[in-house]
C-alpha positions as CSV (number, residue, x, y, z in Angstrom):
1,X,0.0,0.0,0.0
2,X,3.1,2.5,1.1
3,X,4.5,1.8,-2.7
4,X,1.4,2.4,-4.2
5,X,0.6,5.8,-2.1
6,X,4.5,6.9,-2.8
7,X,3.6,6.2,-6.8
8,X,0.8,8.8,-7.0
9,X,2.6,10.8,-4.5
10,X,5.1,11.4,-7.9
11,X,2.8,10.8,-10.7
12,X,0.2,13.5,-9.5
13,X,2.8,16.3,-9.6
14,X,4.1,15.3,-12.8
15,X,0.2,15.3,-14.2
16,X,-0.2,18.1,-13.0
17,X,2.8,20.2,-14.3
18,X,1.7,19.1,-17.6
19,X,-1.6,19.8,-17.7
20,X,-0.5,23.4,-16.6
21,X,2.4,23.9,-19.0
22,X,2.1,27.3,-20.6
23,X,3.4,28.5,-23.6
24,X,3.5,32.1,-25.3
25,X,0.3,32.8,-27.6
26,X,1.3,35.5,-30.3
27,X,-1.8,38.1,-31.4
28,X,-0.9,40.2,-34.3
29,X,-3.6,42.6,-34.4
30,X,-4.4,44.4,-38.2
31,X,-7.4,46.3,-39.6
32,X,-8.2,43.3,-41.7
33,X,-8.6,41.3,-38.4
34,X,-6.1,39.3,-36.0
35,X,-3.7,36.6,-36.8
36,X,-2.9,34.4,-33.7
37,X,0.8,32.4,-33.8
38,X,3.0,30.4,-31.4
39,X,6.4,30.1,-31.7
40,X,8.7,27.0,-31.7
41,X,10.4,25.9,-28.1
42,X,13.2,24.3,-31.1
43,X,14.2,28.0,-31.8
44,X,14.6,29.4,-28.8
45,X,16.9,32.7,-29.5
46,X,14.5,33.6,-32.1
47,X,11.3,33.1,-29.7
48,X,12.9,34.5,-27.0
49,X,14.0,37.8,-29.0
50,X,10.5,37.9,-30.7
51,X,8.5,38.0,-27.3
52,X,10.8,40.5,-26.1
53,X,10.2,43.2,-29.0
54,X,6.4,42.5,-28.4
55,X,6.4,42.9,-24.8
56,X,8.4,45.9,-24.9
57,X,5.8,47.4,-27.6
58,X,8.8,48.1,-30.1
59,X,6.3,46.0,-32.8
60,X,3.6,48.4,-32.5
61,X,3.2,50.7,-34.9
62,X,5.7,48.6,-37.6
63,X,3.5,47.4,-40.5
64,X,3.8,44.9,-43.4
65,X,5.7,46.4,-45.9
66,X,6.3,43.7,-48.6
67,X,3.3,41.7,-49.7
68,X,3.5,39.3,-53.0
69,X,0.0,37.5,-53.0
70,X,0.3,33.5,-53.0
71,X,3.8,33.9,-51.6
72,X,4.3,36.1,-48.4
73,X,3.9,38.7,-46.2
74,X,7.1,40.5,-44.5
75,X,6.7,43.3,-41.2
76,X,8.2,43.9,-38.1
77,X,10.6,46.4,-39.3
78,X,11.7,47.7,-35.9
79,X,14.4,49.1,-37.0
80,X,13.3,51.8,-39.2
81,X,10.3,52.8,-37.3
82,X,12.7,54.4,-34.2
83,X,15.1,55.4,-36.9
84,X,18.4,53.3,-35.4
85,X,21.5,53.6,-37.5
86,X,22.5,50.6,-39.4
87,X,25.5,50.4,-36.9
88,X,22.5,49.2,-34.0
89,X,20.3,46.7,-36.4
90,X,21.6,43.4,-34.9
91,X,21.2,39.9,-36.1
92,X,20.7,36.5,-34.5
93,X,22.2,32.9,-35.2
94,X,20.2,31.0,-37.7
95,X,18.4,28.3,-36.1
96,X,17.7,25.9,-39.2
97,X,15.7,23.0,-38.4
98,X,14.9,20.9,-41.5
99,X,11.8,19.7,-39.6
100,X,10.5,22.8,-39.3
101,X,9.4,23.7,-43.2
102,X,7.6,26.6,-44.8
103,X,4.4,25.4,-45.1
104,X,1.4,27.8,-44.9
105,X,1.4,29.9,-42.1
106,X,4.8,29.0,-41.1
107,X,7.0,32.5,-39.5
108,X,10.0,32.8,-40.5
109,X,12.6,35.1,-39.9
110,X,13.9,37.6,-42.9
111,X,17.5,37.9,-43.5
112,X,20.4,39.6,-46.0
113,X,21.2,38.0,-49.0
114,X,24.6,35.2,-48.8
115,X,26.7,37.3,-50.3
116,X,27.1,39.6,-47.3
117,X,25.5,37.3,-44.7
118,X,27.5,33.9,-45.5
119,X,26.1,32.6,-41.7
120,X,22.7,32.9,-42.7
121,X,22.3,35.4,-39.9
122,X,18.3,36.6,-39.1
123,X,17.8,40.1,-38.8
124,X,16.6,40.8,-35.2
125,X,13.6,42.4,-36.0
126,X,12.2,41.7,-39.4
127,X,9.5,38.4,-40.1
128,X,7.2,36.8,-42.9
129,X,4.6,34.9,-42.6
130,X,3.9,32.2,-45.0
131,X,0.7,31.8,-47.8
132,X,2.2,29.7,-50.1
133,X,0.1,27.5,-52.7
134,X,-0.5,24.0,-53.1
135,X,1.9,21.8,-55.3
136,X,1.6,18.4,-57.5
137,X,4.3,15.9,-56.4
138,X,5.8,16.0,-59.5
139,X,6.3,20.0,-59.2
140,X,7.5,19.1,-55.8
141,X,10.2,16.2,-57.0
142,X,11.5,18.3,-60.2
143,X,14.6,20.4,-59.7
144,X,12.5,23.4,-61.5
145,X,16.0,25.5,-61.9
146,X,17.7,22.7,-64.1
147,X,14.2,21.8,-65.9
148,X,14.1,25.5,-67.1
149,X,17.6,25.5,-68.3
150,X,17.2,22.4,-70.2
151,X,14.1,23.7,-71.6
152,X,15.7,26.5,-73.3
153,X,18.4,24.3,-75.0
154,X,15.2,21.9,-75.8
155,X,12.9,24.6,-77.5
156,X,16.2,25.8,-79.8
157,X,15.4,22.5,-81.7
158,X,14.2,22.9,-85.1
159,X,11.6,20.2,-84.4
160,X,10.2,22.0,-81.0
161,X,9.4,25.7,-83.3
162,X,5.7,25.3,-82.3
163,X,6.4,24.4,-78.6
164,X,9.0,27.4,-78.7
165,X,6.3,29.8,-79.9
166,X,3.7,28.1,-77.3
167,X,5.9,29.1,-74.7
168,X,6.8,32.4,-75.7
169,X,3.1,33.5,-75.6
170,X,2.5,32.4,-72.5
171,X,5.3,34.4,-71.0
172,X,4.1,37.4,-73.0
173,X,1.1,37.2,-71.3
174,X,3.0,36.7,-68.1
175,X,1.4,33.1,-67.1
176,X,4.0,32.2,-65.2
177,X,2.2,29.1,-63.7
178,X,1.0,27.6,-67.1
179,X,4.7,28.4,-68.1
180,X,5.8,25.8,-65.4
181,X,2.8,23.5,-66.5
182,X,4.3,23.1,-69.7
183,X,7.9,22.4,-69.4
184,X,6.9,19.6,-66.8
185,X,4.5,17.8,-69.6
186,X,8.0,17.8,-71.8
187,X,10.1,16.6,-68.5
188,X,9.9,13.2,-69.4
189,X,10.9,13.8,-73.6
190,X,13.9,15.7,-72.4
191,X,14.9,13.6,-69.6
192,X,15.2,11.0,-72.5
193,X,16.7,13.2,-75.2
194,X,19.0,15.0,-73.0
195,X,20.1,12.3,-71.1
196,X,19.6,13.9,-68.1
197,X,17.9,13.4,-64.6
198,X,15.5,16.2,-63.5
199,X,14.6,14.6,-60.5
200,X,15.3,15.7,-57.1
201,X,14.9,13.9,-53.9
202,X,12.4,15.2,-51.0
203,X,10.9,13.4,-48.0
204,X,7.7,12.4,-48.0
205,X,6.2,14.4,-44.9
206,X,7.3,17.3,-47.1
207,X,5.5,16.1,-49.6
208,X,2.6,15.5,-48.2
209,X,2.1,19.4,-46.3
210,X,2.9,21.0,-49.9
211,X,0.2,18.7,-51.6
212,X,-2.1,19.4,-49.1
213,X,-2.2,22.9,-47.1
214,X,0.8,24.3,-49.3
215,X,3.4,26.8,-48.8
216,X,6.4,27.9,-50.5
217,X,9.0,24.4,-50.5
218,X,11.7,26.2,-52.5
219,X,12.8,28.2,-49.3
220,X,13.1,25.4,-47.0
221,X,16.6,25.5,-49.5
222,X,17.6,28.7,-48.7
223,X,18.7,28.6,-45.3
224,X,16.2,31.0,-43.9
225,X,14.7,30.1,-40.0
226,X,11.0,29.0,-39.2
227,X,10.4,29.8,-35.7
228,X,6.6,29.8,-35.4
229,X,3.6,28.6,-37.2
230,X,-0.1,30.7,-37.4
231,X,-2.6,28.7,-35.6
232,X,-5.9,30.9,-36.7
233,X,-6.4,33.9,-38.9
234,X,-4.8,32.5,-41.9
235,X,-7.8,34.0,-43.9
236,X,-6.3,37.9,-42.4
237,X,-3.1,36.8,-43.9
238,X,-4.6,36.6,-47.3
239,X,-6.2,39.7,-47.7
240,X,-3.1,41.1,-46.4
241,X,-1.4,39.4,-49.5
242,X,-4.2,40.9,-51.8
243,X,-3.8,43.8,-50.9
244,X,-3.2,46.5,-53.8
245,X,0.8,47.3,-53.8
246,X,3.6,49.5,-55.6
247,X,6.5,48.7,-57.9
248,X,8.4,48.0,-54.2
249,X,5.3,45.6,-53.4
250,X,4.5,47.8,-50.4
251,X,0.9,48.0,-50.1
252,X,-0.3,51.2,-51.2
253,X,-2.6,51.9,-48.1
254,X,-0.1,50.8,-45.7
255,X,-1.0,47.9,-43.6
256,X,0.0,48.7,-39.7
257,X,0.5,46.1,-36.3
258,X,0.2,45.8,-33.0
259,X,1.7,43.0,-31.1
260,X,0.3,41.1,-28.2
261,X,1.5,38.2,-26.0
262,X,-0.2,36.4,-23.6
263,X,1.0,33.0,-21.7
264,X,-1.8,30.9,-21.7
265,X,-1.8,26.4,-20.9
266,X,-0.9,24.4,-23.8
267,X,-4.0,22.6,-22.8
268,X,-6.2,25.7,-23.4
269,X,-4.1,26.9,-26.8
270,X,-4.9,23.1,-28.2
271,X,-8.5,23.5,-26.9
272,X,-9.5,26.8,-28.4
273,X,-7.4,27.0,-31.4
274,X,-6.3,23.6,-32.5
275,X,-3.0,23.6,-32.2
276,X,-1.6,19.9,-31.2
277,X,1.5,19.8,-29.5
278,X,4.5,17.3,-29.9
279,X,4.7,14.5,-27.3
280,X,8.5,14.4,-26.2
């Protein structure tokens, strides 16, 4: 009987602390409505210095400055809005996870280009937030990059003049998508002719969030960090991405935020907005 009483004596504790286990809830509030997030415990400098900037209010007032529709949003530019020379715009680590993938509604942190950020460094302020499309496998499974340049040589053929011109109207009429549509039917044919392989490997739980809710797979390749994921008010985050913008895809009437955080139970986060946590 003592053995038993000294079991639940532990075990209740332990019940306990999980069932009370908070975590950070993210509210990003816009005019086109709010956009709720949490932010992965697996990047913890990048949660950590996100919090902070919200908690101290340094968000508010930032807006989304870059919008392409069917790709991303990008905001949080701190920096800029208290007018801090460059000197004082610090970067974090890069925290790259290849678990962690930019599927739709996945944050992520913006960065500079390689050529002058080699470490993949985030900037300390700046995010996006994922829309994304859906993709077929085979888009998914064909390096895209070498199927274009082998198109080109392919279409130079004397034989391919009619697919040449096929192509060549589509890109006038800037149809990007059916552009892709069509060098994939001939992927097989060149594969063959070329002597080539325009395969590329991926894993199949990729796979299978890009067939299914989407995102944007070709920057899980680009070394940029996913530290949270939208858990409701993914429908706010498209008409952001809709919205009208300039030649510097700002939107034209200006999109401002205001952050909130509030620690609530993982229990009551799961409950009220879906979001299933990982069992370690």
């Amino acid at each position: 009987m003592k053995s038993k009483l000294f079991f639940l004596a532990i075990a209740f504790p332990l019940l306990f602390s999980c069932a009370s286990e908070k975590d950070a809830l993210i509210t990003i509030h816009t005019r086109h409505g709010d956009i709720y997030a949490i932010l992965y415990d697996e990047t913890p400098i990048h949660k950590e210095n996100f919090i902070k900037l919200a908690e101290e209010g340094r968000f508010d007032s930032t807006e989304f400055h870059r919008v392409i529709e069917e790709f991303m949003i990008q905001g949080g530019d701190v920096f800029s809005k208290e007018q801090l020379p460059m000197s004082e715009w610090y970067t974090i680590p890069a925290e790259l996870n290849d678990k962690l993938l930019h599927e739709k509604g996945a944050i992520a942190a913006a960065r500079q280009g390689d050529n002058i950020n080699p470490e993949k460094r985030s900037s300390g302020c700046q995010f996006y937030i994922v829309e994304g499309k859906v993709y077929t496998e085979e888009e998914l499974t064909t390096d895209i990059r070498k199927l274009q340049k082998s198109f080109m040589k392919f279409i130079t053929l004397d034989s391919q003049r009619d697919l040449a011109k096929q192509y060549m109207e589509l890109y006038q009429e800037e149809k990007y998508e059916e552009m892709t549509n069509l060098m994939l039917t001939k992927k097989v044919e060149m594969e063959e002719f070329l002597h080539i392989n325009l395969s590329k490997p991926m894993a199949a739980e990729a796979i299978e969030v890009f067939t299914t809710s989407g995102g944007t797979p070709h920057l899980d390749e680009g070394g940029y960090t996913v530290f949270g994921k939208v858990i409701k008010g993914m429908e706010v985050v498209n008409q952001i991405s809709a919205e009208k913008t300039n030649a510097m895809d700002k939107p034209v009437d200006p999109v401002y935020i205001t952050v909130e955080v509030e620690n609530l139970s993982k229990k009551k986060i799961t409950k009220e907005y879906g979001f299933e946590y990982t069992k370690e």
